[in-house]
C-alpha positions in Angstrom: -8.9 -30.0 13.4 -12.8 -30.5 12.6 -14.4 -28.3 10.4 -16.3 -26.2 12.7 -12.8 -25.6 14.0 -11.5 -24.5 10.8 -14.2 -22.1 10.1 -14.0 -20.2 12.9 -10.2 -20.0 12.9 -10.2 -18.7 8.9 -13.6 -16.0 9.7 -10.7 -14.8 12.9 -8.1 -14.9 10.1 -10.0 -12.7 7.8 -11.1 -10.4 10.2 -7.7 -9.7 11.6 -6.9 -9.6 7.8 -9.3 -6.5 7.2 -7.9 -4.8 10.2 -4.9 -4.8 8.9 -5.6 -3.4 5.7 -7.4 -0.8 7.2 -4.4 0.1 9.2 -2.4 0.4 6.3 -5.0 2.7 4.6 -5.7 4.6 7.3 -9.1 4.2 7.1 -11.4 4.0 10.4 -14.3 0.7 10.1 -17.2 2.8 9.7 -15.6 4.5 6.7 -14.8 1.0 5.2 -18.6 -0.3 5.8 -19.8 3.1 4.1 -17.8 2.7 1.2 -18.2 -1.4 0.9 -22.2 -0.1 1.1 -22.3 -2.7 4.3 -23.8 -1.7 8.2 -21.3 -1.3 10.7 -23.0 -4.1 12.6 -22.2 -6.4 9.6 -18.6 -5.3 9.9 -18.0 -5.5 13.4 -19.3 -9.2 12.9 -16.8 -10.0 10.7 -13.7 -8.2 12.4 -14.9 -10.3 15.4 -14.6 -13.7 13.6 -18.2 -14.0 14.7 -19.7 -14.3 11.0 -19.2 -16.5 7.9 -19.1 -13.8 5.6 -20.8 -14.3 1.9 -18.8 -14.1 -1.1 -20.9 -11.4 -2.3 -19.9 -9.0 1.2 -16.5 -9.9 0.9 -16.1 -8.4 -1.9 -17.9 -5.5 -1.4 -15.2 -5.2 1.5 -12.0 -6.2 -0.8 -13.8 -3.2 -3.5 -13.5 -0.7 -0.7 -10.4 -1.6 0.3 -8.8 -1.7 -3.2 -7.7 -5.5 -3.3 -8.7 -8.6 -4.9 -10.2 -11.6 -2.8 -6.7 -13.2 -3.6 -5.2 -10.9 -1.3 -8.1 -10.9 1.1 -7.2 -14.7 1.7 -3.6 -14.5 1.2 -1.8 -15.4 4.9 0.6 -12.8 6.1 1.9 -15.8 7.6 3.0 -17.8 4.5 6.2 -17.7 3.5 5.1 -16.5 0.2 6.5 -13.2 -0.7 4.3 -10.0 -0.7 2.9 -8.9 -4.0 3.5 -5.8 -5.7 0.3 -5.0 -5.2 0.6 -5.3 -1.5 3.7 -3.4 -1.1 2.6 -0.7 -3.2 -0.6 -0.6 -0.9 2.0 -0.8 2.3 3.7 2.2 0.9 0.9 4.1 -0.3 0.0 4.6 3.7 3.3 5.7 4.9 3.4 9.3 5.6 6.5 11.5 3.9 8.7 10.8 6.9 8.2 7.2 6.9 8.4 6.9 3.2 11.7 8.9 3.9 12.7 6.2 6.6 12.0 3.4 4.3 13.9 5.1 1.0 17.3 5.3 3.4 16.6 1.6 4.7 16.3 0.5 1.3 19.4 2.0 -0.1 21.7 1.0 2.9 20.1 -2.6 2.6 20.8 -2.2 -1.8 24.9 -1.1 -0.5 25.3 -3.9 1.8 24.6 -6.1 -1.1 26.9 -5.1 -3.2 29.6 -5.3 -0.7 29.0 -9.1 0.1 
């Protein structure tokens, strides 16, 4: 893969990347470019994949969003465990019912365990 290639493919990755966390904090884009102090337009850019964001706006974003550029660029992907961090920012958006949902999961998962 050139480089032109690769850019475009890692600005897509990040963008999806920021959706994501916005799903998980519930928070709409035009909230995150108010608090990240960026325009909407710049955003959108971004989200698209159609921009090469700076360092500098990036972080802005990450700031708003609560997470270091490490997480910003970590894949989903990988096969790299999710950090504490991220789960703790997963969990942070589920609402009392999920939250419920996922402390019954996690215990039947925790008894199955021990059984094997």
């Amino acid at each position: 893969m050139d480089e032109r290639k690769a850019d475009v493919t890692e600005n897509a990755e990040i963008g999806n990347r920021i959706r994501l966390l916005c799903e998980y904090r519930k928070m709409s884009f035009q909230e995150l470019a108010r608090q990240a102090d960026i325009s909407q337009a710049v955003l959108y850019n971004i989200l698209s994949g159609n921009a090469n964001p700076r360092l500098s706006t990036l972080q802005l974003i990450c700031g708003a969003l609560d997470i270091s550029l490490e997480q910003l660029f970590s894949s989903k992907r990988s096969r790299e465990p999710v950090t504490a961090a991220e789960l703790k920012m997963m969990i942070k958006s589920l609402d009392e019912n999920e939250r419920q949902m996922l402390k019954m999961y996690l215990e039947l998962l925790y008894k199955i365990k021990k059984q094997l």
